[in-house]
DRENMARMI-102014 format. One record per atom (N, C-alpha, C, O, CB): x, y, z; atom name. Coordinates in steps of 0.2 Angstrom, whole numbers, padded with zeros to 4 digits. Each point is the difference from the previous one (the first is absolute). Glycine has a CB too. Layout:
BEGIN
<site <X; Y; Z>; "CA">
...
//
This chain:
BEGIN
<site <0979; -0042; 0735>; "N">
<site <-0007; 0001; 0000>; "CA">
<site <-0003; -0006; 0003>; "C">
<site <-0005; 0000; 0003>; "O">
<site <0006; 0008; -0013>; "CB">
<site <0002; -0015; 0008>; "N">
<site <-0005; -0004; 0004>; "CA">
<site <-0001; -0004; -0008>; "C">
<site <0003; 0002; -0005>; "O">
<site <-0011; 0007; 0017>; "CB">
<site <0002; -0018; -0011>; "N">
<site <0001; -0003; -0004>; "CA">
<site <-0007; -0002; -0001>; "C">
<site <-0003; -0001; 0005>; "O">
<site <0015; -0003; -0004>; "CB">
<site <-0014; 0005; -0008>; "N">
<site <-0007; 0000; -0002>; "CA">
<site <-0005; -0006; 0003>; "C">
<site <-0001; -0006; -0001>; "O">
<site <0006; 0011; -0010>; "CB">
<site <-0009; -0001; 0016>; "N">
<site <-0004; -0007; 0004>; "CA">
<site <-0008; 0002; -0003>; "C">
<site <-0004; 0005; 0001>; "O">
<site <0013; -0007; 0015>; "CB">
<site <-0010; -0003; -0019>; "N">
<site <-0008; -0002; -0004>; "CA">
<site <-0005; 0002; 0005>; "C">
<site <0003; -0001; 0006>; "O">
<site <0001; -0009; -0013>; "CB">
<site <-0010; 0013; 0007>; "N">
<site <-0005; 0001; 0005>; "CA">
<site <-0005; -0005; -0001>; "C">
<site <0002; -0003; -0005>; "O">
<site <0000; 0013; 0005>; "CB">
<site <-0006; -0011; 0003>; "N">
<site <-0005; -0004; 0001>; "CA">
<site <0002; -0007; 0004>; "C">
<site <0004; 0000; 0004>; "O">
<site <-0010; 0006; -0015>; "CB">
<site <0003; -0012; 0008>; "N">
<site <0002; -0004; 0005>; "CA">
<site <0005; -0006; -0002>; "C">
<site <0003; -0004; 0004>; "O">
<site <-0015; 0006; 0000>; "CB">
<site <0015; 0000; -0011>; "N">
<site <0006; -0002; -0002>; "CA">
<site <0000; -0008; -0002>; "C">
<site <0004; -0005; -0001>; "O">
<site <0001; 0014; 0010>; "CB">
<site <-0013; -0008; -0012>; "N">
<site <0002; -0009; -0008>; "CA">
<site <0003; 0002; -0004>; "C">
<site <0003; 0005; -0001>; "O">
<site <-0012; -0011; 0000>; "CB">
<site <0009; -0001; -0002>; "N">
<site <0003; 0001; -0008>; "CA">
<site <-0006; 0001; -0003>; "C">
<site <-0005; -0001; 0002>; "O">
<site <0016; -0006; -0003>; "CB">
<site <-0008; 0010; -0006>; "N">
<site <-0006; -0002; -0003>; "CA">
<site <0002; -0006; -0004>; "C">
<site <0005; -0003; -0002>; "O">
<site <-0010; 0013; 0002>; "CB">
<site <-0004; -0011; -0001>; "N">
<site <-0004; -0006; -0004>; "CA">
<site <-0001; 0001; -0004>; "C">
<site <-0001; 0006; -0002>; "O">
<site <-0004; -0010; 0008>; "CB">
<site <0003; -0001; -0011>; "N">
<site <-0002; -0004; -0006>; "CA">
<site <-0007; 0006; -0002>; "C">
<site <-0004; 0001; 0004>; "O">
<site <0009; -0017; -0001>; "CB">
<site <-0004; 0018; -0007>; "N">
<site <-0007; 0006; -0002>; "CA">
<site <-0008; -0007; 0001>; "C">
<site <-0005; 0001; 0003>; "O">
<site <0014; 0010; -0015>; "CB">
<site <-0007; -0014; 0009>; "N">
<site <-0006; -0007; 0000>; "CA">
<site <-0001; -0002; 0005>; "C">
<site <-0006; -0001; 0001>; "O">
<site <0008; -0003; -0008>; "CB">
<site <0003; 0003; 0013>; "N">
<site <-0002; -0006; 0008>; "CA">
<site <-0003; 0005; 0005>; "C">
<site <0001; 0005; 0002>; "O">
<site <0011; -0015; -0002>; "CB">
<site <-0017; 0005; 0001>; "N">
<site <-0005; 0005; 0007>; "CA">
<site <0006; -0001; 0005>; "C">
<site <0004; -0004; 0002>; "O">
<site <-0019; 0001; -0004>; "CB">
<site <0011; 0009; 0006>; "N">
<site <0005; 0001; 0007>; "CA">
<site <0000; -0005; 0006>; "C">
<site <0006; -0002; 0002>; "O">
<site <-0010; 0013; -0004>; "CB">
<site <-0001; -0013; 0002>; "N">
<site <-0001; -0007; 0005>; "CA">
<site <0001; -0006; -0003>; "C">
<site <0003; -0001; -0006>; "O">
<site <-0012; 0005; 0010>; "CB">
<site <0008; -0009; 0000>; "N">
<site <0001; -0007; -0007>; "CA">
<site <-0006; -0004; 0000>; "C">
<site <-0001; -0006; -0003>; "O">
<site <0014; 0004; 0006>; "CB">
<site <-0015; 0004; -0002>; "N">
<site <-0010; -0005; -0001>; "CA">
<site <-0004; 0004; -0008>; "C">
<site <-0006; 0002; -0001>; "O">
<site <0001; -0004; 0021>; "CB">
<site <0009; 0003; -0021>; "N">
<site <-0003; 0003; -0008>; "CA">
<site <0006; -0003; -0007>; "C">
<site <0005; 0003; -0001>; "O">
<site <-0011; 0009; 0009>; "CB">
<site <0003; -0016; -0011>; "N">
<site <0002; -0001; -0007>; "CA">
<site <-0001; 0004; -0005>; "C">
<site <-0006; 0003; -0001>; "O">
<site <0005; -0013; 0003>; "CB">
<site <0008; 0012; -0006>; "N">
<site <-0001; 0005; -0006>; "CA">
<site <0002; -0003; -0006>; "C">
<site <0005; -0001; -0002>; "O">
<site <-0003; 0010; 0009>; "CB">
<site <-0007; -0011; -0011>; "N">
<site <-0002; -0005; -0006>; "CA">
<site <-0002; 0006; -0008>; "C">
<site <-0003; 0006; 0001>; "O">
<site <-0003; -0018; 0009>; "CB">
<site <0009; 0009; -0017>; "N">
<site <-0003; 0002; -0004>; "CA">
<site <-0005; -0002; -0002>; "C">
<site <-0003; -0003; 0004>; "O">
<site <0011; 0006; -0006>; "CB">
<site <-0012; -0002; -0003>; "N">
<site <-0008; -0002; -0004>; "CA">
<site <-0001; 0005; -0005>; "C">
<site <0003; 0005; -0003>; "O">
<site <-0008; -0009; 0014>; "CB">
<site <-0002; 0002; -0013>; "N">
<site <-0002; 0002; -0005>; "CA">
<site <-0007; -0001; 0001>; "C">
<site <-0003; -0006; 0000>; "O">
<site <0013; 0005; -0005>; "CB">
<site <-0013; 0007; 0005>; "N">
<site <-0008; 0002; -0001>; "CA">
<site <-0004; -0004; -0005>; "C">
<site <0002; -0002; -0005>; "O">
<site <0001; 0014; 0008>; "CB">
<site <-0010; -0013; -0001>; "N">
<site <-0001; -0005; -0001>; "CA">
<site <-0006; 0003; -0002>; "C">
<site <-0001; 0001; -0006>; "O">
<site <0008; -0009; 0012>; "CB">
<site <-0012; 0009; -0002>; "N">
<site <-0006; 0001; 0000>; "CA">
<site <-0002; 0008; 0004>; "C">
<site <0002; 0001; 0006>; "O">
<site <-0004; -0017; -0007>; "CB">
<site <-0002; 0021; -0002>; "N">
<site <-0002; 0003; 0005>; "CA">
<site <-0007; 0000; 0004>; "C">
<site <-0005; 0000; -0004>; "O">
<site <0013; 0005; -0003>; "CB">
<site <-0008; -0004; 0015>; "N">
<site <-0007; -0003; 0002>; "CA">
<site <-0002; 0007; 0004>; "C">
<site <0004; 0005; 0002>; "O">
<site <-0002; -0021; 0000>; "CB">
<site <-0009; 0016; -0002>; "N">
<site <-0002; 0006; 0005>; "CA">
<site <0004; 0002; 0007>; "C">
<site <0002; -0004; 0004>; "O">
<site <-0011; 0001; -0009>; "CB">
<site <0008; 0011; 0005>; "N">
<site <0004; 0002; 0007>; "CA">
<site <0007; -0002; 0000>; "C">
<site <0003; -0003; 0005>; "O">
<site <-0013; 0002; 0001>; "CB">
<site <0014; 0002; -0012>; "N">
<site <0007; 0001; -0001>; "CA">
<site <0004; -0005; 0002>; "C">
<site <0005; 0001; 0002>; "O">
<site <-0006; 0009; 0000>; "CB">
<site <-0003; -0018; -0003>; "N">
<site <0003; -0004; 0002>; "CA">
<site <0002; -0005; -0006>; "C">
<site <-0004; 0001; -0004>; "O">
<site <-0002; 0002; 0015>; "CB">
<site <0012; -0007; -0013>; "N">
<site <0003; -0001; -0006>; "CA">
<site <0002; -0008; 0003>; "C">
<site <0002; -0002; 0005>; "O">
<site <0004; 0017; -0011>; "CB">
<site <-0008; -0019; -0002>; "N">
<site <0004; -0004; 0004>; "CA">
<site <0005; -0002; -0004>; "C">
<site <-0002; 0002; -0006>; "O">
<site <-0006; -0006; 0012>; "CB">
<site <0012; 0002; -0006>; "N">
<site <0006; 0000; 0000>; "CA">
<site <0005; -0006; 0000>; "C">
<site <0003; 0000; 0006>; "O">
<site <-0008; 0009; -0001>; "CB">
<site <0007; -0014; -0011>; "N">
<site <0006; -0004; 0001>; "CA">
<site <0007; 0001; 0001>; "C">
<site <0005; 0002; -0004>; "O">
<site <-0013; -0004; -0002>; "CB">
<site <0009; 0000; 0012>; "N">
<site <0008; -0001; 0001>; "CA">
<site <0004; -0003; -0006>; "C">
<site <-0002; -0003; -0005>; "O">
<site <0000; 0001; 0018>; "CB">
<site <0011; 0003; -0010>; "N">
<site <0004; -0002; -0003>; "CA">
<site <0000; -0008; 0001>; "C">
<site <0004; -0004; -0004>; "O">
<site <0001; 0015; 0004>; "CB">
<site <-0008; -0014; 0005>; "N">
<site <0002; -0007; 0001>; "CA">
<site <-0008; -0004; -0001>; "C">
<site <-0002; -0005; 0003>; "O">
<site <0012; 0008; 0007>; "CB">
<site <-0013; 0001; -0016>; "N">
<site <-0006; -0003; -0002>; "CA">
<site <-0006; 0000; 0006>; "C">
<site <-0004; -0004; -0002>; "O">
<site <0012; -0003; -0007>; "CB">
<site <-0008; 0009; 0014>; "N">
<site <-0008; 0002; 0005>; "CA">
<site <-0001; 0005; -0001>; "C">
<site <0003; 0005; -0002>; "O">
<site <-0002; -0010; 0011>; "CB">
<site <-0009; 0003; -0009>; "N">
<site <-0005; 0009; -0002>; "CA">
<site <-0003; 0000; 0005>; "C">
<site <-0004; -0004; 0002>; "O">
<site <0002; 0005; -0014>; "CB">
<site <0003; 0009; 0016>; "N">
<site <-0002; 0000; 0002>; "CA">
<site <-0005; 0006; 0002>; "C">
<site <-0001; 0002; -0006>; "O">
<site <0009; -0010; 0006>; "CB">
<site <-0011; 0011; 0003>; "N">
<site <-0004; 0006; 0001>; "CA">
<site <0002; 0005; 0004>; "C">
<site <0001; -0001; 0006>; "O">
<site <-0008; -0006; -0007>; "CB">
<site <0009; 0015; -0003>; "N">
<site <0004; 0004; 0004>; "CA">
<site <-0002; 0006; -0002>; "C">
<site <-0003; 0002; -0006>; "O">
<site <0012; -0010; 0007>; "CB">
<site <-0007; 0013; 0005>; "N">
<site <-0004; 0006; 0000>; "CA">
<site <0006; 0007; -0003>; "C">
<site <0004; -0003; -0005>; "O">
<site <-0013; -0002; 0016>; "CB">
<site <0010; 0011; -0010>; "N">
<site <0005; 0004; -0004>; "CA">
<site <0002; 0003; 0008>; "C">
<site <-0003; 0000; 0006>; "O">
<site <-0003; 0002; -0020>; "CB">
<site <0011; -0001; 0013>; "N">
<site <0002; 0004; 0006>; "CA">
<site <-0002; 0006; 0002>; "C">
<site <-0003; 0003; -0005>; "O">
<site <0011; -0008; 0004>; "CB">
<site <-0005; 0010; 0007>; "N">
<site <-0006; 0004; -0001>; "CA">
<site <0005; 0006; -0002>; "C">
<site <-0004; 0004; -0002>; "O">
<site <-0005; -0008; 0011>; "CB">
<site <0015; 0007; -0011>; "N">
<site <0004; 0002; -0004>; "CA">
<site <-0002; -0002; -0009>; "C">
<site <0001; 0004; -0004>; "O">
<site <0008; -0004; 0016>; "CB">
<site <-0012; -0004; -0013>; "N">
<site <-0003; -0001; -0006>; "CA">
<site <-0004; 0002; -0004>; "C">
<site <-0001; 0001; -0006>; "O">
<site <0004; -0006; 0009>; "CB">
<site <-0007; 0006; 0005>; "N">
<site <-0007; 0003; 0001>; "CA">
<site <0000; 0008; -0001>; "C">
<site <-0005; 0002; -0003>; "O">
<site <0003; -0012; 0013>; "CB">
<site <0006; 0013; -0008>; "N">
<site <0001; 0007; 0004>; "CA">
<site <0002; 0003; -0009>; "C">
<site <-0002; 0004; -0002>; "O">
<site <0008; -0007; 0020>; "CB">
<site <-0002; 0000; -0020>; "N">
<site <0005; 0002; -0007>; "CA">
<site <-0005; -0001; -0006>; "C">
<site <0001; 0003; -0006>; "O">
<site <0012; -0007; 0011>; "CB">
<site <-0019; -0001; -0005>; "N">
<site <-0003; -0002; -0004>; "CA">
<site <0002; -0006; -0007>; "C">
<site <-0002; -0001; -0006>; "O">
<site <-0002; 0013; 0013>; "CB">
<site <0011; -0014; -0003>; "N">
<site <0000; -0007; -0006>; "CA">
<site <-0005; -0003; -0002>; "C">
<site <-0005; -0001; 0003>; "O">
<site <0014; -0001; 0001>; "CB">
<site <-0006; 0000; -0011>; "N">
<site <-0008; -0003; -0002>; "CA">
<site <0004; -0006; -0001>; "C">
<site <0006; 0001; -0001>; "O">
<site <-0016; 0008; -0006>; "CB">
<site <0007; -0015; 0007>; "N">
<site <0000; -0008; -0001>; "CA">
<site <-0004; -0004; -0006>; "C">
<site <-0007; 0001; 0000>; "O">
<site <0008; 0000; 0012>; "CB">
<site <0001; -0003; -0016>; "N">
<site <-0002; -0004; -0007>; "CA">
<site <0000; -0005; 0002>; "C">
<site <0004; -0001; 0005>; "O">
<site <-0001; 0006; -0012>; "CB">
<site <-0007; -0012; 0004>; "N">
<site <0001; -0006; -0001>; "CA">
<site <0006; 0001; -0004>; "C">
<site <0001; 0004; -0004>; "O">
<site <-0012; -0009; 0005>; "CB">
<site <0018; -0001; 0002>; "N">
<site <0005; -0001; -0004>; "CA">
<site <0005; 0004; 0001>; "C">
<site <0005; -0002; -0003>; "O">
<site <-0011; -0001; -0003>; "CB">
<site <0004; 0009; 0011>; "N">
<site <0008; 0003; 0003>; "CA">
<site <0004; -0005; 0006>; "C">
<site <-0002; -0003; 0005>; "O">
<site <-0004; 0015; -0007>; "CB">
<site <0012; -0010; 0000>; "N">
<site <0004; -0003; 0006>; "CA">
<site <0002; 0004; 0007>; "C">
<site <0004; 0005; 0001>; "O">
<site <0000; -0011; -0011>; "CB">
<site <-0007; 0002; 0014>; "N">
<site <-0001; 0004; 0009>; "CA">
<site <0006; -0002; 0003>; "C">
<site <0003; -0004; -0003>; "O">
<site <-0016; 0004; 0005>; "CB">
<site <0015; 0001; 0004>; "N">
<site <0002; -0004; 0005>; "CA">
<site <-0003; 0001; 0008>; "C">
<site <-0001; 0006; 0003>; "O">
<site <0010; -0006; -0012>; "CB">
<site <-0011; -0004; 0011>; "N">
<site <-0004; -0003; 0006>; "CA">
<site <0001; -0001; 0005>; "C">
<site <0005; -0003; 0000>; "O">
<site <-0009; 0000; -0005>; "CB">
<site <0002; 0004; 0011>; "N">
<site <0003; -0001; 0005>; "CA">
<site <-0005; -0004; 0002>; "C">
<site <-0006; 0001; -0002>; "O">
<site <0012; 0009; 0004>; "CB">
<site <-0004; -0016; 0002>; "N">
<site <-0006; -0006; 0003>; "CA">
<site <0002; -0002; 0008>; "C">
<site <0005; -0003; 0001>; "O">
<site <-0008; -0002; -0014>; "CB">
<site <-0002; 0006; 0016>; "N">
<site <0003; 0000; 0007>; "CA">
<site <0000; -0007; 0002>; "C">
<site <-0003; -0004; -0004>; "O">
<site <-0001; 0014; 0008>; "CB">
<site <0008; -0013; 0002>; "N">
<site <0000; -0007; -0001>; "CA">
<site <-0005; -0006; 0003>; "C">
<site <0000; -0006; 0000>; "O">
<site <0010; 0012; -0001>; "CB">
<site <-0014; 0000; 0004>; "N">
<site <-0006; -0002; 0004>; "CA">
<site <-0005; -0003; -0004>; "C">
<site <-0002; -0005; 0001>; "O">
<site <0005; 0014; 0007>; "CB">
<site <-0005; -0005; -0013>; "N">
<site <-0005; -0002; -0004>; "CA">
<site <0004; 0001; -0009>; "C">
<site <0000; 0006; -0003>; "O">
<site <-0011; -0002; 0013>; "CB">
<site <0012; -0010; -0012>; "N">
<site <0002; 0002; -0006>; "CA">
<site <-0004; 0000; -0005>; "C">
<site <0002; -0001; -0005>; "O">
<site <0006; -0003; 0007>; "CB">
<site <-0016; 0006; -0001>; "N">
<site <-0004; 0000; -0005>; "CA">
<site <-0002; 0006; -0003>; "C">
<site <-0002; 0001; -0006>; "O">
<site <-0001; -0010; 0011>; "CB">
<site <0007; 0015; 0000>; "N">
<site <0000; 0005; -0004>; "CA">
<site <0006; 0005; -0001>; "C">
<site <0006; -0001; 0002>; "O">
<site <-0017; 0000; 0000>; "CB">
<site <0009; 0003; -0004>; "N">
<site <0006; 0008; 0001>; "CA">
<site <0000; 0007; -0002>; "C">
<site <-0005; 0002; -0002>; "O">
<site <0011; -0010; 0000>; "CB">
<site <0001; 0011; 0002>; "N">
<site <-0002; 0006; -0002>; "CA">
<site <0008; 0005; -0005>; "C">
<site <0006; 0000; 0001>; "O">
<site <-0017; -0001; 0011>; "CB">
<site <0004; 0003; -0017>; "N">
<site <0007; 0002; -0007>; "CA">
<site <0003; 0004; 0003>; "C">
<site <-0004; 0003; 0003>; "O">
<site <-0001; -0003; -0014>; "CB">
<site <0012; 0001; 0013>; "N">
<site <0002; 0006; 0001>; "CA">
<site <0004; 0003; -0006>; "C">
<site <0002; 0005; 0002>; "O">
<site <-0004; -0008; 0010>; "CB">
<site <0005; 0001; -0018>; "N">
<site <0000; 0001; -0004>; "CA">
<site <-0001; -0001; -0008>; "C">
<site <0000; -0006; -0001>; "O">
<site <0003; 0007; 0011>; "CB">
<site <-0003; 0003; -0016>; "N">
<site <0000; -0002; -0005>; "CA">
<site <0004; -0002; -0005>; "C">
<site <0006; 0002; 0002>; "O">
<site <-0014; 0002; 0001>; "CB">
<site <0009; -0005; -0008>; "N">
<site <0007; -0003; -0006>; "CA">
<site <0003; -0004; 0001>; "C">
<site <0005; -0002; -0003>; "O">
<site <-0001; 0010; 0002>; "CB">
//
């Protein structure tokens, strides 16, 4: 019959956490403050706080966000002043 050849373009997979590209950091934290227009700020694990929005899968499902939950963030490397949750727990 032949030997099982995978479809599509034939990566491996990745780390459920690491963005696809590499100009994006994926950091833990902890919610901090909630500010208008879904915007949270937000202390990393390496002690910087910073200002970050919800992804839009977050958005769509309707997660909610507390001061004091633990997120994890994606922060591009362009501007590290903000970012965005794309996860909670």
């Amino acid at each position: 019959m032949g030997e099982y050849v995978p479809r599509g373009k034939g990566q491996r997979h990745q780390n459920k956490y690491m963005s696809s590209n590499n100009d994006k950091f994926v950091l833990g934290g902890e919610v901090l403050l909630q500010l208008p227009s879904t915007v949270f700020r937000v202390k990393l694990e390496n002690g910087i706080v910073i200002d970050c929005t919800i992804s839009g899968k977050m958005r769509l499902n309707f997660i909610k966000l507390n001061p004091g939950d633990k997120v994890i963030v994606e922060i591009s490397k362009y501007d590290v002043t903000k970012g965005r949750i794309i996860r909670r727990g």
